[in-house]
NUNUGU-260142 format. One record per residue (C-alpha): residue number from 0; residue in three letters; x, y, z. Coordinates in steps of 0.2 Angstrom, whole numbers, plus 5000, padded with zeros to 4 digits. Last residue first. Example, Ala and Ser with C-alpha at 12.3 -4.5 7.8 and 13.67 -1.06 7.14 Angstrom:
% residues 2
pt num=1 residuo=SER east=5068 north=4995 up=5036
pt num=0 residuo=ALA east=5062 north=4978 up=5039
***
This chain:
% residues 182
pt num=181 residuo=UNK east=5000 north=5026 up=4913
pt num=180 residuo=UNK east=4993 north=5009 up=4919
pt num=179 residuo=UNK east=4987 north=5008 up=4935
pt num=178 residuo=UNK east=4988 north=4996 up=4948
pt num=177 residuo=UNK east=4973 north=4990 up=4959
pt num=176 residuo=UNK east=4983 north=4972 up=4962
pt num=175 residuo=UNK east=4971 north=4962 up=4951
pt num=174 residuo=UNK east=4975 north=4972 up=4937
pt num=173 residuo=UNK east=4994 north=4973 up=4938
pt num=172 residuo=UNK east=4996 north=4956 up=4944
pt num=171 residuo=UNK east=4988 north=4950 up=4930
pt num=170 residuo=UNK east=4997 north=4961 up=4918
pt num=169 residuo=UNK east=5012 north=4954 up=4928
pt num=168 residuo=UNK east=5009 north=4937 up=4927
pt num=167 residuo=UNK east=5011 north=4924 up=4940
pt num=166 residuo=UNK east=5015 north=4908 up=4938
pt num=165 residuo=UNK east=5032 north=4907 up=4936
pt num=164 residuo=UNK east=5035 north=4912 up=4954
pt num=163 residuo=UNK east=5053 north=4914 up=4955
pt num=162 residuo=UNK east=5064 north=4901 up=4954
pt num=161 residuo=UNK east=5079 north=4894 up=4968
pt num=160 residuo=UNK east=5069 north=4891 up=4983
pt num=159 residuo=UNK east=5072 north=4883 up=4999
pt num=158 residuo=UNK east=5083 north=4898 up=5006
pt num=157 residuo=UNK east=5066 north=4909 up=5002
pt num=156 residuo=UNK east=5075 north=4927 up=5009
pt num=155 residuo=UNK east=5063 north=4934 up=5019
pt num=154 residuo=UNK east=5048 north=4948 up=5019
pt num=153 residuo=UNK east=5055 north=4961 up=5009
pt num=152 residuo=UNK east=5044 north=4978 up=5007
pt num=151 residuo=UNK east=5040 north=4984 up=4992
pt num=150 residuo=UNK east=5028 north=4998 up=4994
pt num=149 residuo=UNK east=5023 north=4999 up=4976
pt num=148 residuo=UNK east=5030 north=4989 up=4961
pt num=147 residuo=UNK east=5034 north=4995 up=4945
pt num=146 residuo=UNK east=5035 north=4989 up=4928
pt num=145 residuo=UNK east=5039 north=4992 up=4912
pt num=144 residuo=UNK east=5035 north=4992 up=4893
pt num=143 residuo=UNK east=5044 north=5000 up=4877
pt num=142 residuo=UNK east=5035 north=5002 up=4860
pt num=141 residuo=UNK east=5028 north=5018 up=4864
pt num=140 residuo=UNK east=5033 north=5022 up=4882
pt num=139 residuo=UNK east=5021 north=5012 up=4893
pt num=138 residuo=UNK east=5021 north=5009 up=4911
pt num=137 residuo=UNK east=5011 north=4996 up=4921
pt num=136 residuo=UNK east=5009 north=4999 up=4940
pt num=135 residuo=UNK east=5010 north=4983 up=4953
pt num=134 residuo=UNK east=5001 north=4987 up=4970
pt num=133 residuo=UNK east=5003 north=4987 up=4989
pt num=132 residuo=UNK east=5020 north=4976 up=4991
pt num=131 residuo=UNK east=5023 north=4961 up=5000
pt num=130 residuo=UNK east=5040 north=4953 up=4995
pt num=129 residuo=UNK east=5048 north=4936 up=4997
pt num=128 residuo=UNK east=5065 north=4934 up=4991
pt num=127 residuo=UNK east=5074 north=4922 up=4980
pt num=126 residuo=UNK east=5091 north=4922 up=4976
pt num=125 residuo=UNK east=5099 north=4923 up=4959
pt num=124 residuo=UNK east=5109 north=4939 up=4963
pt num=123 residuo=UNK east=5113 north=4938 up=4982
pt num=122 residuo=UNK east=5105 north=4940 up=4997
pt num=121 residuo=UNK east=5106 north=4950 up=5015
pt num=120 residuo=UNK east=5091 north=4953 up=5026
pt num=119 residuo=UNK east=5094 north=4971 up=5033
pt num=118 residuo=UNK east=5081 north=4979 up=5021
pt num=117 residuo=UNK east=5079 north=4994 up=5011
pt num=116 residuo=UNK east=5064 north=4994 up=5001
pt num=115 residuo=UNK east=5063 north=4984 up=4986
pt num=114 residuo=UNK east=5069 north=4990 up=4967
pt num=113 residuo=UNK east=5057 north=4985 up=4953
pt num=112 residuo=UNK east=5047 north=4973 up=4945
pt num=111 residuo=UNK east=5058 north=4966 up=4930
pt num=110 residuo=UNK east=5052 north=4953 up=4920
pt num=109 residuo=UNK east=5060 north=4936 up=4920
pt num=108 residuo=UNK east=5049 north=4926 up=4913
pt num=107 residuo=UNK east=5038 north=4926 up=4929
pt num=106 residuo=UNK east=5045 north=4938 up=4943
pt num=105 residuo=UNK east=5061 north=4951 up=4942
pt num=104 residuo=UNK east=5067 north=4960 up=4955
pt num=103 residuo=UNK east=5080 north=4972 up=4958
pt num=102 residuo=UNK east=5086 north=4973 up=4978
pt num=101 residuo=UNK east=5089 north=4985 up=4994
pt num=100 residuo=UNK east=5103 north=4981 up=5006
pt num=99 residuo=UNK east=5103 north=4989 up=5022
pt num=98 residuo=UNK east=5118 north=4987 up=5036
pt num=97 residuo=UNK east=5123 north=5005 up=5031
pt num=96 residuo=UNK east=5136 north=5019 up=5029
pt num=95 residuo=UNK east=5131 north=5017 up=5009
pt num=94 residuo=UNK east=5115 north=5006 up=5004
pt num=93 residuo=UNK east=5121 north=4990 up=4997
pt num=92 residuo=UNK east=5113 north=4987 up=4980
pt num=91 residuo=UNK east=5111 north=4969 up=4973
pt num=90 residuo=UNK east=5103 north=4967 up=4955
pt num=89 residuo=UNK east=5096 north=4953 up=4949
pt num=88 residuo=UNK east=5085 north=4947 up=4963
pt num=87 residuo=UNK east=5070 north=4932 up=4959
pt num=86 residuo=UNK east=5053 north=4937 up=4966
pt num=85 residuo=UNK east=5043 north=4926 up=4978
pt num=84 residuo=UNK east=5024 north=4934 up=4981
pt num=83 residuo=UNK east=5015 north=4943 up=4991
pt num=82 residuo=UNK east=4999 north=4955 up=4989
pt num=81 residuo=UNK east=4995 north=4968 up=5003
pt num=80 residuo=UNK east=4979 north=4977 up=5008
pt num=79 residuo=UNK east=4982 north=4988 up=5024
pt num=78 residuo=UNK east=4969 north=4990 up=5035
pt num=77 residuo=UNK east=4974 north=5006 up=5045
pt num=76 residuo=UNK east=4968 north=5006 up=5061
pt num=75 residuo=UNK east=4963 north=5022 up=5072
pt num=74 residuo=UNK east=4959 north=5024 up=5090
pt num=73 residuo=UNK east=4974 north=5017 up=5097
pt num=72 residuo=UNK east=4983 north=5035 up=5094
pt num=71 residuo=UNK east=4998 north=5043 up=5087
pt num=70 residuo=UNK east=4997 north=5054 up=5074
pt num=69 residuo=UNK east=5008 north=5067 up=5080
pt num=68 residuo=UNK east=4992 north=5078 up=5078
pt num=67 residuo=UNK east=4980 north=5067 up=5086
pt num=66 residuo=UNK east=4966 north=5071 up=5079
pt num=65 residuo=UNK east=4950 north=5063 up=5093
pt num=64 residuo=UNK east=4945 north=5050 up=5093
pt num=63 residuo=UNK east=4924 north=5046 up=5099
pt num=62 residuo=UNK east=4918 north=5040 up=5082
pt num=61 residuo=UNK east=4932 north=5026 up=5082
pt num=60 residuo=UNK east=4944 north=5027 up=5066
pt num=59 residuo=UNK east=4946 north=5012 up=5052
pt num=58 residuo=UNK east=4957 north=5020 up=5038
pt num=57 residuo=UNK east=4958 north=5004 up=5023
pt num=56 residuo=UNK east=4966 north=4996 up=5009
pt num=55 residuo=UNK east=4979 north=5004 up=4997
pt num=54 residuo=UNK east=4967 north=5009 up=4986
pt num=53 residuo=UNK east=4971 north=5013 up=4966
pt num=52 residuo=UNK east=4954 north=5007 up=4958
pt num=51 residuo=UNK east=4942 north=5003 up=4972
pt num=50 residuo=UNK east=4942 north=4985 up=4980
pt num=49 residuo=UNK east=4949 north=4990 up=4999
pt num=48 residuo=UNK east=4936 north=5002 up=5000
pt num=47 residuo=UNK east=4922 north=4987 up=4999
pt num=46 residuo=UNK east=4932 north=4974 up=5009
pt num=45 residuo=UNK east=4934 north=4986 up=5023
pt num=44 residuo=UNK east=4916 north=4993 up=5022
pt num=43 residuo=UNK east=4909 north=4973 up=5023
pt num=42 residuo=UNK east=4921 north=4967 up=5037
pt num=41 residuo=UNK east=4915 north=4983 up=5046
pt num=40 residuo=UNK east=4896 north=4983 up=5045
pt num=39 residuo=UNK east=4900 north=4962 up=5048
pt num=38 residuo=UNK east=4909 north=4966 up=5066
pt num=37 residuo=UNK east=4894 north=4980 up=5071
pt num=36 residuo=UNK east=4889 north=4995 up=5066
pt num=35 residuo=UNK east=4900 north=5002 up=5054
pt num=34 residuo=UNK east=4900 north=5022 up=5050
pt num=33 residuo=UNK east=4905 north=5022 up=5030
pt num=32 residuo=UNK east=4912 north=5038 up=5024
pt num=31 residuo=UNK east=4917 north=5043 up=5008
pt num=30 residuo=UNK east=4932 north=5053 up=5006
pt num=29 residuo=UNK east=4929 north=5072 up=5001
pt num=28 residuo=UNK east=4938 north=5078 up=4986
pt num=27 residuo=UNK east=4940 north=5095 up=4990
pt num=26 residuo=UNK east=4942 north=5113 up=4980
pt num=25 residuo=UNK east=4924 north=5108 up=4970
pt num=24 residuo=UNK east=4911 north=5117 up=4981
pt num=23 residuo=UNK east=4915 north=5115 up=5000
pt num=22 residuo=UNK east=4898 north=5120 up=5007
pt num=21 residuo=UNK east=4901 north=5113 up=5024
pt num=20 residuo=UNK east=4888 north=5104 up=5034
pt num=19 residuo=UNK east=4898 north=5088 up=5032
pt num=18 residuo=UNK east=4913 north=5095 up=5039
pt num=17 residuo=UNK east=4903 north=5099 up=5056
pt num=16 residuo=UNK east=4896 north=5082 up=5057
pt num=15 residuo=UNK east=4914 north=5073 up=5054
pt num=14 residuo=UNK east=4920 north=5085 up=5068
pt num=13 residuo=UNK east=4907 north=5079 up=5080
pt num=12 residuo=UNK east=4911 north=5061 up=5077
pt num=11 residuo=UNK east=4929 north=5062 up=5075
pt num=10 residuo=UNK east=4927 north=5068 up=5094
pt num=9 residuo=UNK east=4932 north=5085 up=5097
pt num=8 residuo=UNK east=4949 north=5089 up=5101
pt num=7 residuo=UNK east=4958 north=5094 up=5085
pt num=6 residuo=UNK east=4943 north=5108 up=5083
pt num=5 residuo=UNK east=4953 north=5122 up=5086
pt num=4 residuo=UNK east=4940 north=5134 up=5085
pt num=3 residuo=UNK east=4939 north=5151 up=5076
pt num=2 residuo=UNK east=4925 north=5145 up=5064
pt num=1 residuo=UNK east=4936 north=5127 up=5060
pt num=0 residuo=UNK east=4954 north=5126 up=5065
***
């Protein structure tokens, strides 16, 4: 609601001019906007707000939606950035009245990652499982350190495997993945 109007109807452009012209002080933190023009316009704004500290990736919305309150429409596209890897379960937890299973991980020298999200592909301690997830956060409690991955979400059990990546690094993956540390 905007000025009296319920404004869910106008066009993202239209609404995006309106907000614009609003003298919002320090209450909001406005997203930048980027309007693409063509396939490049875009390739080069989803790559650029896909690289800024903490971003998950993207929000791609035609000029002409409108807000879909339920949120569903054809008109936006979320360009979500991912990293994968194989991580090594040592903990197995079956989620109750359910066919779900959601896993500890660890990667590298055996250093623990996190739980996954619930998933109906079953697997056992020792098993490796392939895992995108948005970022990798970095914990520290005076002498004690930890990590955590965000939106883990199991990919398939690696039947040929029977090691974790040993290559990767988790302060690496911390860095590269946007993570914070806290």
């Amino acid at each position: 609601w905007h000025r009296g109007m319920d404004i869910h109807s106008w066009p993202r452009e239209k609404r995006l001019k309106e907000f614009q012209s609003l003298k919002l002080g320090n209450k909001f933190s406005i997203i930048p906007v980027r309007i693409a023009n063509n396939k490049d316009d875009l390739k080069k704004y989803v790559e650029y707000f896909s690289k800024q500290p903490g971003s998950e990736g993207a929000m791609i919305k035609s000029l002409k939606s409108t807000y879909e309150l339920d949120g569903l429409t054809d008109q936006w596209w979320k360009y979500k950035k991912d990293f994968v890897i194989d991580a090594e379960i040592v903990e197995v937890n079956k989620v109750a009245n359910t066919s779900a299973y959601n896993y500890l991980c660890v990667i590298g020298n055996k250093i623990p990652i996190g739980k996954t999200y619930n998933t109906n592909i079953k697997a056992e301690v020792g098993d490796i499982l392939q895992v995108a997830f948005g970022n990798l956060n970095k914990y520290i409690d005076g002498e004690k350190e930890w990590y955590n991955w965000v939106f883990p979400r199991v990919i398939s059990l690696q039947e040929s495997k029977s090691e974790p990546d040993d290559s990767i690094q988790a302060d690496i993956l911390n860095k590269e993945s946007g993570g914070f540390i806290e």
